[in-house]
N, C-alpha and C positions, 0 to 999 in steps of 0.2 A: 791123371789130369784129363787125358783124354775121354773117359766115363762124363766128368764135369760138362766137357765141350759138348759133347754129345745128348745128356740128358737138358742143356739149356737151348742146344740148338731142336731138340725134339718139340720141348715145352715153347718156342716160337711159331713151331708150325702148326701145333694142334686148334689154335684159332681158325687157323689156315685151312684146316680140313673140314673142321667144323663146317665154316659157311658154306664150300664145295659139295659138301653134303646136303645138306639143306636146299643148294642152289639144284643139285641132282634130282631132289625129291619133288621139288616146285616142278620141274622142267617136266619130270614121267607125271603128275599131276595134270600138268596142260596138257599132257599127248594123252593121256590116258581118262581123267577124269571129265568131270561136269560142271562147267563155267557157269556161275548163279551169282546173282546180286545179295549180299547178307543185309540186314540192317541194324545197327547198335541200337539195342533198347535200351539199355541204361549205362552209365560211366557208376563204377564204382572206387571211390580214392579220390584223393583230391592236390595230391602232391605233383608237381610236376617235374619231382628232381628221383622220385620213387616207383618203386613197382605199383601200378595201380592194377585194375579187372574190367572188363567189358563185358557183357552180355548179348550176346550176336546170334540174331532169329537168319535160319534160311530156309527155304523149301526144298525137299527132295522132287524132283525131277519126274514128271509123270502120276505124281500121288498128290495126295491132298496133306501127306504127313510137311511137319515145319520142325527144324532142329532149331533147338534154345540151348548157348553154350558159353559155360564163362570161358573168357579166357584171359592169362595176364598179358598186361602191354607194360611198358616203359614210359613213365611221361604220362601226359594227358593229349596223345595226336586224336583221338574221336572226339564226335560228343553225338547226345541220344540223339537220333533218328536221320543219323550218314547211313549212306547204304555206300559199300565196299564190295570190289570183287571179290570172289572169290575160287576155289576149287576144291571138288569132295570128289571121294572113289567112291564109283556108283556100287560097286560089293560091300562098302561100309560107309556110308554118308557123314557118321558124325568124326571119320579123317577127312580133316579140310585142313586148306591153309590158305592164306591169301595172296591175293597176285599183287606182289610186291613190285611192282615194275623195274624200274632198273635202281633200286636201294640195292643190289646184293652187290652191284660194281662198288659202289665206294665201300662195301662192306670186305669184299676181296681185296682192294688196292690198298686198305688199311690193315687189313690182316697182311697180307703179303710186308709193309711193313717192317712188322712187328717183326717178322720172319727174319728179314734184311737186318736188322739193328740186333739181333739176335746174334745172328752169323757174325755183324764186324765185332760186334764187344767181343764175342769168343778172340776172333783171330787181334782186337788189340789188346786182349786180355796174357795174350798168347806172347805176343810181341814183345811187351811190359818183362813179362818173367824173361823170356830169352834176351835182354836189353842188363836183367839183372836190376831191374829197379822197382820190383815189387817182390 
């Protein structure tokens, strides 16, 4: 039973790591990379409950070169001709990611969550048996 506790309380926190990650990457991104304005040429999708795509021009930094890149978004949050932070690693330009401001807190406070409701069901799942009533 313990294996059980254990792989449900693991599979709570992998959210959890996830966006820590993510938030790690962003953060060596602002210390390390090159802050540019992108701008969405076209919204592709139309759903606003589905994965849609964007296509987002930026310039490389010093050159005259411009990077064109789909990427998938969630929703329909653009539309053509926003311009969006961003950040690229001057070693490899077409790694970007955008400067999400402070979305990754409610992204953490809801993973963490996830984590929490994880851990009680374990321990009232745990309860229930030792009670003898499940």
């Amino acid at each position: 039973m313990a294996a059980i506790y254990t792989m449900l309380i693991v599979a709570g926190f992998i959210p959890f790591l996830v966006i820590l990650y993510k938030m790690n990457r962003l953060n060596r991104l602002k210390k390390n990379g090159i802050k540019v304005m992108g701008t969405v040429r076209a919204v592709n999708g139309t759903s606003s409950r589905s994965l849609n795509s964007i296509i987002i021009e930026y310039p490389v930094d010093g050159t005259p070169e411009t990077i064109v890149k789909e990427l998938p978004v969630a929703g329909m949050p653009y539309h053509a001709g926003q311009m969006l932070p961003l950040y690229y690693n001057p070693t490899d330009p077409r790694k970007m990611q955008f400067d999400s401001g402070k979305n990754f807190i409610f992204l953490l406070v809801f993973t963490g969550l996830i984590a929490g409701f994880m851990i009680a069901a374990c321990f009232f799942i745990s309860r229930s048996i030792a009670a003898g009533e499940m």
